[in-house]
C-alpha positions in Angstrom: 0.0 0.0 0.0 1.9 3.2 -1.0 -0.7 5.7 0.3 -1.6 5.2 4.8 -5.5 4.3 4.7 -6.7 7.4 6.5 -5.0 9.0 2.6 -7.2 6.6 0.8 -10.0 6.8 2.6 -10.1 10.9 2.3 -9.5 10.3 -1.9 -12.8 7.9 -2.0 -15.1 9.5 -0.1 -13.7 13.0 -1.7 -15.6 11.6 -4.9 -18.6 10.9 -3.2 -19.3 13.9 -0.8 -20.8 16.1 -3.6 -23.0 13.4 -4.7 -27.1 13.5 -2.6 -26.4 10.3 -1.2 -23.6 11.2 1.1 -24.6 10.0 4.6 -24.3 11.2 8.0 -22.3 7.7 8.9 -20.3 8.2 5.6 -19.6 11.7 7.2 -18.3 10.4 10.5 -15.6 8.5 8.5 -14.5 10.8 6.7 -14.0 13.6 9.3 -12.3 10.3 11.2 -10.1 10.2 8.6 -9.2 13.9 8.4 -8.4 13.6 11.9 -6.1 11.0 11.7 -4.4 12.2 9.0 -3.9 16.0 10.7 -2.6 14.0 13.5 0.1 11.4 11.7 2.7 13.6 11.8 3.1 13.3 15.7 4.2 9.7 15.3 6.7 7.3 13.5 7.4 4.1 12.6 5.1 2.0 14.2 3.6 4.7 16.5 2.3 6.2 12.8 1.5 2.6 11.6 -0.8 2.2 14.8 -2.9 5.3 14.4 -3.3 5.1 10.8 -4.7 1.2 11.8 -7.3 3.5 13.7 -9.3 4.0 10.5 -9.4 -0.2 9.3 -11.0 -0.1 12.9 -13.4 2.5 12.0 -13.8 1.2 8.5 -15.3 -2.4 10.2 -17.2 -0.4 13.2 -19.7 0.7 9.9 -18.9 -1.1 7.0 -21.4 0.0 5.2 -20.2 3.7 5.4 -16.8 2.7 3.9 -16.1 2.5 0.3 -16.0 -1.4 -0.9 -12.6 -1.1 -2.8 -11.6 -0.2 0.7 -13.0 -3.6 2.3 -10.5 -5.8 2.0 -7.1 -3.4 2.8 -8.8 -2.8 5.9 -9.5 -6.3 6.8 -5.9 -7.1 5.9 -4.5 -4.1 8.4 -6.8 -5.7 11.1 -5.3 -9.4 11.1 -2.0 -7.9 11.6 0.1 -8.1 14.6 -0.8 -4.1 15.1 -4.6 -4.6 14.3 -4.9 -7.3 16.7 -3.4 -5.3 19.7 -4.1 -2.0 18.9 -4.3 -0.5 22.3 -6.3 2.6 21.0 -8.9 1.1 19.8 -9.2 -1.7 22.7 -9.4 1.5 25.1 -13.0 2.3 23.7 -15.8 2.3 25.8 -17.8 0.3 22.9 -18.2 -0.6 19.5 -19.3 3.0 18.5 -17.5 5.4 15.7 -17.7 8.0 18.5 -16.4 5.7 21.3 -13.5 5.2 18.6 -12.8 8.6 18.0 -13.0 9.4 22.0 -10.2 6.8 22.9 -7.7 8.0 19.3 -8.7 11.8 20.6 -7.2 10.7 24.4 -4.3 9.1 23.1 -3.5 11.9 20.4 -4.1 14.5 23.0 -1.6 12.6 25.2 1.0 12.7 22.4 1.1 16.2 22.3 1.2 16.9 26.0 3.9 15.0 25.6 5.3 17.0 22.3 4.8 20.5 24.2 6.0 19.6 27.4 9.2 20.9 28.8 12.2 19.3 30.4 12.0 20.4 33.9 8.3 19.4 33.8 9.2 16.2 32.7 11.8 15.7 35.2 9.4 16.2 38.5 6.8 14.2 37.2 9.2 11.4 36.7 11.2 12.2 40.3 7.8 11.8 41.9 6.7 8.5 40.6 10.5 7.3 41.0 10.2 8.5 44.7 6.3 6.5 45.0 7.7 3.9 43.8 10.9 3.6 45.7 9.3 3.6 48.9 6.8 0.9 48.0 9.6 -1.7 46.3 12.7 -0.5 48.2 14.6 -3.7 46.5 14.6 -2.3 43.2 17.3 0.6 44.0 15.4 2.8 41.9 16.5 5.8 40.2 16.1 8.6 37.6 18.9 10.1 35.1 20.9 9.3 32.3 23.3 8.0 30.6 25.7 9.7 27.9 27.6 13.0 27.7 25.9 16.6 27.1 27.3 18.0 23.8 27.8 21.6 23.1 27.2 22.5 19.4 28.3 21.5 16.3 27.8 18.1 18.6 24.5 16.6 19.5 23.6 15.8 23.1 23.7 11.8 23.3 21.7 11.5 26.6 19.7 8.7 27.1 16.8 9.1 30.3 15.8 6.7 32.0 15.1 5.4 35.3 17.5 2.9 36.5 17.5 -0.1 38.9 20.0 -2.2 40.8 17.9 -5.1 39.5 19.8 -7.9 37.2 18.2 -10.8 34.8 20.2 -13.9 36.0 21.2 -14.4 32.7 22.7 -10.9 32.1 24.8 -10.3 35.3 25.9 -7.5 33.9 23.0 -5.4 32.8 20.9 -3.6 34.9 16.8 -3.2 34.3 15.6 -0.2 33.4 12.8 1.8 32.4 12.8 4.3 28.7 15.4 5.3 26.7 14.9 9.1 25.8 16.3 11.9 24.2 16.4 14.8 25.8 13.8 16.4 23.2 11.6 12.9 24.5 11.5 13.1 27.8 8.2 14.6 27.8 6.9 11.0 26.3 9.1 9.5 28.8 7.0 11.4 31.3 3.8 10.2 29.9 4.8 7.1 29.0 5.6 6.6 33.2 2.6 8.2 34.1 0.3 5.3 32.7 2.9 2.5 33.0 5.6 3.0 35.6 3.7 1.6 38.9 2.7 -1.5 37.0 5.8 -2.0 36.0 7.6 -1.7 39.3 4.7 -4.1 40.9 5.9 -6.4 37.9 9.5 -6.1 38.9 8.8 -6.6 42.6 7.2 -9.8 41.5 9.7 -11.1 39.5 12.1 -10.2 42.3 10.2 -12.3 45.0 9.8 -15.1 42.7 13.8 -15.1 42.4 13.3 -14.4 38.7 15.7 -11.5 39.1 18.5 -10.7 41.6 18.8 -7.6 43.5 22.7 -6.4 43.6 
């Protein structure tokens, strides 16, 4: 497929909006569509791949509001690994378009909190749910910084974030756990990213830890 489907999707119904049998339910597709395709550029690689799977989900939440040469690509996008566990659209409440567009408007939303959010903001979200978490699984030796030098120009700063633990797989002595791997322009995803996942993922440490999974150094 050289064109995303939220691209094709636009071009089909495009031909059909002037037309008197344009429907409201074609309509919700479409402006679906338009949103998804206003908000690609936020995300790559499979971050982009994801949202643009968005609209195979809305194509089979009304079928009948899609165009049929569409039927099949869409089919195809949801039997792959990224339409099968596409997050997004699992986080709707139900099988509505609007439920859809609610949970892809959250998550969007979320990416560009994350886009517009600064360092230092970043950083004390972060140091909070570090310090939380610390004092709930004192065995993980948590803690937040990075790793790399900071680079003055013509050079580029090479700092990775990420919070770090004195946790070890048995197999990799060596090699501590830990959680991201940011840029310092990406540290507000970092932040976000923590926000929904970080206390799971301690809990899931802990677990690991008690189960004698993991060592503690």
């Amino acid at each position: 497929m050289d064109q995303p489907l939220h691209q094709l999707v636009i071009i089909e119904l495009n031909k059909m909006r002037s037309g008197p049998g344009f429907s409201d339910r074609q309509r919700a597709l479409y402006d679906f569509a338009i949103y998804i395709r206003d908000a690609y550029p936020l995300f790559t690689g499979r971050e982009a791949m994801k949202i643009d799977n968005l609209v195979a989900h809305a194509i089979y939440t009304d079928l009948d509001a899609a165009p049929q040469v569409l039927h099949e690509t869409a089919w195809h996008m949801l039997q792959s690994a990224i339409g099968l566990r596409n997050e997004i659209a699992d986080a709707r409440t139900d099988g509505s378009m609007s439920a859809l567009r609610a949970a892809t408007v959250a998550y969007v939303e979320k990416r560009q909190r994350g886009i517009d959010m600064e360092g230092e903001e970043a950083g004390r979200i972060i140091n909070a749910l570090v310090k939380q978490s610390a004092e709930r699984h004192p065995r993980l030796g948590l803690s937040y910084g990075y790793i790399g030098n900071i680079w003055h120009a013509p050079y580029k700063d090479d700092r990775s974030f990420r919070v770090f633990t004195k946790v070890r797989a048995a197999n990799a002595p060596n090699s501590s756990i830990s959680f991201g791997a940011h840029s310092i322009e990406n540290l507000g995803h970092l932040a976000i990213m923590a926000e929904k996942e970080f206390q799971e993922w301690c809990a899931h440490l802990q677990e690991r830890l008690d189960a004698g999974e993991l060592r503690a150094i």
